[in-house]
N, C-alpha and C positions, 0 to 999 in steps of 0.2 A: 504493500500500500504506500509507504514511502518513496519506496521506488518512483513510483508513478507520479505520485504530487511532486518528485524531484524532477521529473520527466516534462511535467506538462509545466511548471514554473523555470524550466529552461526555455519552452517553447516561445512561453509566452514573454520570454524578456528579449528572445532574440527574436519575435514578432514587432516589439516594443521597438529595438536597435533599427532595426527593417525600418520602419515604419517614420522612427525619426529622421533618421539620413535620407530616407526620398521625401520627405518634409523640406528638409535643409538644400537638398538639389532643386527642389523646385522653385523653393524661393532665392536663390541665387540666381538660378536662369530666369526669372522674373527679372529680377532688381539689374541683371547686364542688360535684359531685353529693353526694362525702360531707361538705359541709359542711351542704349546704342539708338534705338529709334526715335528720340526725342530731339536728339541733334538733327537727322536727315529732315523730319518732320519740319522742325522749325525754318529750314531753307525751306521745303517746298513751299509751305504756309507764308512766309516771308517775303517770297518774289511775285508768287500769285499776288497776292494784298497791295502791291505793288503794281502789280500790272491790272489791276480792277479799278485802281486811282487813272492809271492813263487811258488815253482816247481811243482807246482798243477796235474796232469794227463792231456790230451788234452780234454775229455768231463766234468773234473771236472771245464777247465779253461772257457770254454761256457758256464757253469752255473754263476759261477759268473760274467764274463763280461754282462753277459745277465739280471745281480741284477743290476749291475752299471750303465747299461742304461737305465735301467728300472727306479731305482735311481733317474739319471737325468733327463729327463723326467719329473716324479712328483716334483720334484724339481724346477723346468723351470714353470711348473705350478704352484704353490705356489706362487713364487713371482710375477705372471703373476694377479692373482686373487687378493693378497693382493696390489699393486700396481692400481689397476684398482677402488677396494675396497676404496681407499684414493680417488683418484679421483672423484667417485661415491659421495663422501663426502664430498667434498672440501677440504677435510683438505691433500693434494699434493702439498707442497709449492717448486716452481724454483728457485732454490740459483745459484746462477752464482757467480765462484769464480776462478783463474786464473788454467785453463788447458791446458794441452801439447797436442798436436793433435798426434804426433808420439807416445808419450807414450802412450795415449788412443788405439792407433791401435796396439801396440804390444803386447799388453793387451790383444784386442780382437783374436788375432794372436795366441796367446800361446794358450787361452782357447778353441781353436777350434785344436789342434795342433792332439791329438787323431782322433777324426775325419776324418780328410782330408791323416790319413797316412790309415786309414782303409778303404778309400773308393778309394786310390790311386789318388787324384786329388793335386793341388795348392791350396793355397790361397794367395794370396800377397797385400801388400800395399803400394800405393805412395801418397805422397804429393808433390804437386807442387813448384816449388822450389821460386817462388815468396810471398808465402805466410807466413807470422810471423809464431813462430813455438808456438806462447799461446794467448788465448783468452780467455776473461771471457764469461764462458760457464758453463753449469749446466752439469759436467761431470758425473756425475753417471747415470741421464737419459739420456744422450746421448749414454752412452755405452751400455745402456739397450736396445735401438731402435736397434742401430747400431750390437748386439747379436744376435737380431728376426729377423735383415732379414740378417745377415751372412747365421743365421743358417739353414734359406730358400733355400737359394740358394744353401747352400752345401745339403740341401735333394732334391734337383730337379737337381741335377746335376749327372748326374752317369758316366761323365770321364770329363776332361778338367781341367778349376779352374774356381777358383770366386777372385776377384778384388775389391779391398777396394781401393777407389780413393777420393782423396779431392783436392777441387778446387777452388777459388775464385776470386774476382775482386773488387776493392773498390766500397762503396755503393756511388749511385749517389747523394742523400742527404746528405750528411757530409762528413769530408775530413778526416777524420782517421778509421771510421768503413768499414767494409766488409759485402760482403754477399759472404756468405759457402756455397759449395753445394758437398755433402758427398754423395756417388753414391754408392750401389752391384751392380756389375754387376757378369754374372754367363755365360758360355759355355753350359746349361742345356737342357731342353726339350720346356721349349718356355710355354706360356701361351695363352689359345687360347682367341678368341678377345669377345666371349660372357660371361669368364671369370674375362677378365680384368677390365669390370663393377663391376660387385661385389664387385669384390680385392678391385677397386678406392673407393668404399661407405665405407670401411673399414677403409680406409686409411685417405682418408679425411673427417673426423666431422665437423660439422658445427663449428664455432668459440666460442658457448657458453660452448664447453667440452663434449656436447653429441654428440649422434650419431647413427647406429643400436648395437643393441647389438649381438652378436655372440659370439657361445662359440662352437669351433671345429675347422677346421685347419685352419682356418683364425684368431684364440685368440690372437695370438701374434703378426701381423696385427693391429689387436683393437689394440688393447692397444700401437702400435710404432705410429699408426696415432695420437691418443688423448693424448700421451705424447708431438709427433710434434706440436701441436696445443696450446698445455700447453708454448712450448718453443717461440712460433709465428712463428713457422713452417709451412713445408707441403711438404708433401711425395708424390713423381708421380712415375708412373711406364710408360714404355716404353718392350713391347714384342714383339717376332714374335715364331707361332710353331714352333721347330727346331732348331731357331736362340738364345736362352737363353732370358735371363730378364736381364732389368737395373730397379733397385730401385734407386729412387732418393731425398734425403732427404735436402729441399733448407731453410736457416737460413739465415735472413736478418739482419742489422744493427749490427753486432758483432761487439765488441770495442775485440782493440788487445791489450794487457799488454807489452808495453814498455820495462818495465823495470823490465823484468818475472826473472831474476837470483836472485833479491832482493822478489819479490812477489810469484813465485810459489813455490808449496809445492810440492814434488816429490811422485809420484803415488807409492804404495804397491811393491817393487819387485826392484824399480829402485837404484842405487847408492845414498846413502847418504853422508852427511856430518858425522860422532858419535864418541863422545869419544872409546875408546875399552870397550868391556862389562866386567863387574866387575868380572866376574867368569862364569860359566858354569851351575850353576843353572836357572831352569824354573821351577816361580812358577805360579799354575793354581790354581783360585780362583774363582769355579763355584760350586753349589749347587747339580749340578746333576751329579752322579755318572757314567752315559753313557760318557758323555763327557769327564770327569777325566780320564776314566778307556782307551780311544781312545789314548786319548794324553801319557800315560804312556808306553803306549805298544808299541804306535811310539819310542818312546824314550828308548826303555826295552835294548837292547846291546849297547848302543851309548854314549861317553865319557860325555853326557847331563843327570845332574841328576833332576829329576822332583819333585819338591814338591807339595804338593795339600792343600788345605782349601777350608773345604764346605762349609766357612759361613764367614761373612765378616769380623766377629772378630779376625779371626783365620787367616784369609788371612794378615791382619795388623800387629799380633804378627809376623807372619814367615818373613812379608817385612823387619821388624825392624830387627828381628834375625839374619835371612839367609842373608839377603841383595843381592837377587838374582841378574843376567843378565840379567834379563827380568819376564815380569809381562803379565801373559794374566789372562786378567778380566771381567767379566761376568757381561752385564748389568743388569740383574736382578737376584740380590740374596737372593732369598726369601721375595720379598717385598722392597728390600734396592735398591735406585740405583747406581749402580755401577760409575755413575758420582760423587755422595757425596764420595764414597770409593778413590777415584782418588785424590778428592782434599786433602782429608785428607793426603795420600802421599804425595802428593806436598810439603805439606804445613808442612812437618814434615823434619827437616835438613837430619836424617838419610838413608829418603830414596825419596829425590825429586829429584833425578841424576837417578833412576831409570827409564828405559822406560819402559812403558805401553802398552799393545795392549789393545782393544777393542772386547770384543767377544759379537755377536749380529745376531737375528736373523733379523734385520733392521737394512738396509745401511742410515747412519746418515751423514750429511756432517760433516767431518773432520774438516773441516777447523774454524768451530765455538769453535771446543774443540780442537782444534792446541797445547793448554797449559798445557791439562789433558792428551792426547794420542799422540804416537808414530806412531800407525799404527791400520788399524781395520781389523778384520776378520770376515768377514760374516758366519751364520752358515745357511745349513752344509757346512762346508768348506770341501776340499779334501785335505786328506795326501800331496801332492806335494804344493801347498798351503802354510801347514801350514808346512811343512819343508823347504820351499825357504824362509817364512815368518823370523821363528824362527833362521836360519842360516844367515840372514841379524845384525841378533842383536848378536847373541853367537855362538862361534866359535865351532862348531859341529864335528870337523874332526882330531883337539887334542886330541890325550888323554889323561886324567885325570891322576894325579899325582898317582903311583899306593904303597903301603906298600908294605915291603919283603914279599916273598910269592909267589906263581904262581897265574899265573892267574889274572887281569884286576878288582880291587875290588874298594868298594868306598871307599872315604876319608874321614873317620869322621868330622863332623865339630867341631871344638876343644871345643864352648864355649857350645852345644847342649851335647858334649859329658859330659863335664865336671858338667852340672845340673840332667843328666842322675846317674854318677855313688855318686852324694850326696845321692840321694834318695834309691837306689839300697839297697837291703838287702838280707838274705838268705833265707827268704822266696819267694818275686821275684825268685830267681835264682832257687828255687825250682819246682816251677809253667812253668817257662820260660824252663827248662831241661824236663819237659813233655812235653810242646809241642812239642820241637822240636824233640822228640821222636817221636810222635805220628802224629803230625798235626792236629791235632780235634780244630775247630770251636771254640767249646765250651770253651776249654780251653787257647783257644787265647781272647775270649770276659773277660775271668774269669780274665787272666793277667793283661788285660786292664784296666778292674775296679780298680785292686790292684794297680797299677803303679798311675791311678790317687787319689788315699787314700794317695798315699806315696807323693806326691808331695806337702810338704809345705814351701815349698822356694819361690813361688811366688804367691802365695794363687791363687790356681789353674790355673794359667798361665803358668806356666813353661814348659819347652821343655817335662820331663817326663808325666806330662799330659797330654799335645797336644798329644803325639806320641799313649800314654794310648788310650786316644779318639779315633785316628786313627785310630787302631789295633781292636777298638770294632764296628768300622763301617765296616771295611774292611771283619770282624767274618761276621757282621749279613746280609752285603748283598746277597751271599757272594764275596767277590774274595778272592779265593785260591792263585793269585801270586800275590796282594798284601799283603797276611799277609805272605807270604813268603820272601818275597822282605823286610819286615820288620821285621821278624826273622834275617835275616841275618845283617841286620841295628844295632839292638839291641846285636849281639854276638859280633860283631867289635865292638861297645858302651863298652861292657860288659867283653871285654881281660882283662884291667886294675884289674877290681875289682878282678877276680880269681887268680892276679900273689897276 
C-alpha cells in the first residue's frame, strides 16, 4: 500500500514539474512574441497613419485605412493574449493607485473618437455629480475592461450611441468607501436571450481567476470578466433584441482619495504642472531602427529636431551633450534596462531636469517609477499619440531659430559643431564632396569610418565619432534620408572650415 501512495505521489509531482515548465515555455514564447511583433507592428501602423494624413487617390486611401484597421485589430489582440497570458500565470498583479474617473473616460472617449465618426453614431460620458472625482483604483485594467466592451457596443451598434455612465452610492460596510458601478450601454441590435448565457459564462469566472476558455468574439469578454474578478468585481449584462445592451461592470469597497490635488498623478494627455522644455530637441534612445526611423519622419518638416542613439551609451553621451527637451527611452536596449538608463540620468546634475518618457511594449504602472518617468508610451503607439504626447513636453509649432539664407535650416549646435571642425581635414572634405556628389552608400559608410579614425579629442567619444557611427549605420541599413539629412548636418558643421 505504501508502495503505491509512493508510486502515485511521484507521478503526480513529476505531472506537477510537466506541467510547470510548459507553463514557463509558454509564457516566455508569449512575452518574445510581444516583443518581437510590436516593433514591426509599430512601422507598419506608423507609415500607414502617415500616409492617410496625405493626398492619397480615393482607392489608394481604402487601402490603407483598411492596413490601419487591420493594424488594430491585431493589435487589440496582442494585448488581449498577452494580458490573459499573465493571468494564466499568476504573475497579473492589481496596483490601485489614485485615478481620475473623468480623465479615464476621456481617454476612452478620444481613443474610440475615429470610430464613432465612421460609423456616424455618439458616444458620451457622464459621471454623477455626487460622486468624488479619484479613487484608488487599478487604472490601467480598468481602462482595458472599460475599451472591450466600448468597443462592443460601438460594433453592434449600427446608428444611435453608446453611453459611458458611472454611478455610485457609499458602501454599507464603512463610512468612506463606495461601491462603483460603470455601465455600456448601447442603442444596438439587442442580444438574444439564448445568447446572453454564454456572454454571462464569459463574463463571470469563478472567483479563483478561471473560467471557460474562449478564443473568438467573445476574447475580449474573457478577459474584461477575469480582469473584473482580479479587481473583486463583476460584470452583468442586461439585453433585449432590438432594444440594445447594458454592460455593467459593479466594484465594491473603493476608498476615495481625499486629498487627490496632492496624490494624483495626471493621466498621459492631461494639463500638467512643467518647467518650459529646454529646447526643441527629441532624443530617441531605442535599439531598433523601425522605430527610430517612424519617429524621425514624424518629425522630418517640423521646427522638432530629432536625435537618435541605438544603444545606451550613446543615448547618455547625446543626454549630457545635447541636453534635449525630452527623452523617449526604450525599455529594452539590447539586454540593458532602460530603468538602470533613467537613473543614471537622474542621478547625473546635467541632465536630471530632463523628462523622460517611457517606450514599452508593456503598460507598467507609472506610479512606482513617478521619479525615473515623465510619461509612458505604449508601443505600437499611433502618430496622434505620440505627437499630443511629445507636444505636451516641446513646443512643436515655433520655429526654430533659422541662419541667413532661404529656407527653414537647422541650427548647429555650437559645442557639437565646434569638436566636428577640430577633427575635420582635407581628406574628410574630400571623401564628404563625393558623396554628396554622388550619394552612394558606400561612400557614406567609407566617410564614417574616417571621421571616427579622426576623432581623438575624446578617445572615441566625441561628437565627430558618434555622428561617424551614425552615418555608417544609416549607409548599411539603409536609409537614404537619413544619410541625407546628415549630409546636410555635416555641410552646415563644415561652412566654417572652407571660409
Amino acid at each position: 500500500m505504501e508502495n503505491l501512495i509512493d508510486t502515485r505521489t511521484r507521478r503526480l509531482l513529476q505531472d506537477k514539474e510537466v506541467a510547470e515548465a510548459a507553463s514557463r515555455m509558454k509564457s516566455e514564447f508569449i512575452a518574445n512574441m510581444n516583443h518581437e511583433i510590436r516593433t514591426p507592428m509599430n512601422a507598419i501602423l506608423g507609415y500607414a497613419e502617415m500616409l492617410a494624413a496625405a493626398d492619397l487617390p480615393e482607392r489608394e486611401q481604402r487601402y490603407v485605412s483598411a492596413i490601419l484597421k487591420s493594424g488594430a485589430i491585431l493589435v487589440s489582440m496582442l494585448n488581449d493574449i498577452i494580458m490573459l497570458s499573465k493571468i494564466d500565470s499568476g504573475s497579473l498583479q492589481i496596483t490601485r493607485t489614485p485615478t481620475h474617473l473623468g480623465a479615464l473616460l476621456e481617454e476612452i472617449k478620444d481613443f474610440y473618437q475615429e470610430r464613432i465618426r465612421e460609423k456616424n453614431i455618439e458616444l458620451s460620458c457622464r459621471i454623477v455629480d455626487n460622486l468624488p472625482p479619484v479613487f484608488l483604483l487599478d487604472g490601467v485594467h480598468l481602462k482595458h475592461i472599460l475599451l472591450n466592451l466600448v468597443s462592443n457596443a460601438i460594433a453592434f451598434t449600427p446608428e444611435g450611441q453608446v453611453v459611458i455612465l458611472v454611478e455610485g452610492v457609499p458602501a454599507k460596510n464603512s463610512d468612506q468607501d463606495w461601491d462603483i458601478l460603470l455601465s455600456v450601454s448601447d442603442s444596438g441590435v439587442g442580444i438574444p436571450p439564448e445568447e446572453q448565457q454564454r456572454i454571462l459564462e464569459l463574463l463571470q469566472p469563478d472567483r479563483s481567476g478561471t473560467g471557460p476558455k474562449y478564443v473568438g468574439s467573445g476574447f475580449g469578454l474573457t478577459l474584461s470578466g477575469r480582469l473584473a474578478a482580479l479587481m473583486g468585481g463583476q460584470i452583468s449584462l442586461v439585453s433585449s433584441p432590438g432594444q440594445g445592451s447594458i454592460f455593467t461592470l459593479r466594484l465594491s469597497g473603493v476608498e476615495p482619495v481625499v486629498d487627490y490635488l496632492n496624490e494624483y498623478t495626471p493621466a498621459p494627455g492631461e494639463a500638467k504642472s512643467r518647467p518650459p522644455a529646454l529646447n526643441q530637441k527629441l532624443l530617441v534612445v531605442d535599439d531598433m531602427a523601425m522605430i527610430t526611423d517612424v519617429i524621425e519622419d514624424v518629425y522630418l518638416d517640423s521646427p522638432v529636431e530629432v536625435l537618435v542613439a541605438n544603444s545606451a551609451d550613446q543615448g547618455l553621451h547625446l543626454a549630457r551633450q545635447q541636453r534635449p527637451g525630452l527623452i523617449l527611452l526604450d525599455l529594452d536596449l539590447a539586454g540593458i534596462d532602460g530603468r538602470d538608463i533613467a537613473q543614471q540620468l537622474r542621478d547625473d546634475s546635467e541632465t536630471a531636469d530632463i523628462p523622460i518618457v517611457l517606450m514599452s511594449g508593456v503598460a507598467l504602472d507609472m506610479a512606482e517609477y513617478r521619479d525615473l518617468f515623465a510619461d509612458q508610451l505604449t508601443k505600437p503607439f499611433s502618430i496622434d499619440g505620440l505627437e499630443k504626447l511629445v507636444a505636451s513636453y516641446i513646443d512643436v509649432t515655433s520655429p526654430s531659430p533659422e541662419p541667413s539664407g532661404t529656407g527653414p535650416q537647422e541650427v548647429p549646435d555650437q559645442s557639437e559643431q565646434a569638436e566636428v571642425l577640430r577633427g575635420w581635414d582635407r581628406d574628410l572634405e574630400e571623401i564628404f564632396e563625393q558623396l554628396q556628389a554622388s550619394g552612394n552608400l558606400r561612400t557614406a559608410e567609407e566617410l564614417g569610418r574616417m571621421m571616427q579614425q579622426r576623432d581623438r579629442y575624446r578617445n572615441g567619444t566625441g561628437a565627430l565619432h558618434a555622428l561617424g557611427q551614425q552615418l555608417i549605420e544609416y549607409a548599411r541599413e539603409p536609409d537614404i534620408i537619413a544619410v541625407d539629412q546628415m549630409i546636410m548636418k555635416l555641410k552646415q558643421y563644415t561652412l566654417q572650415w572652407k571660409q
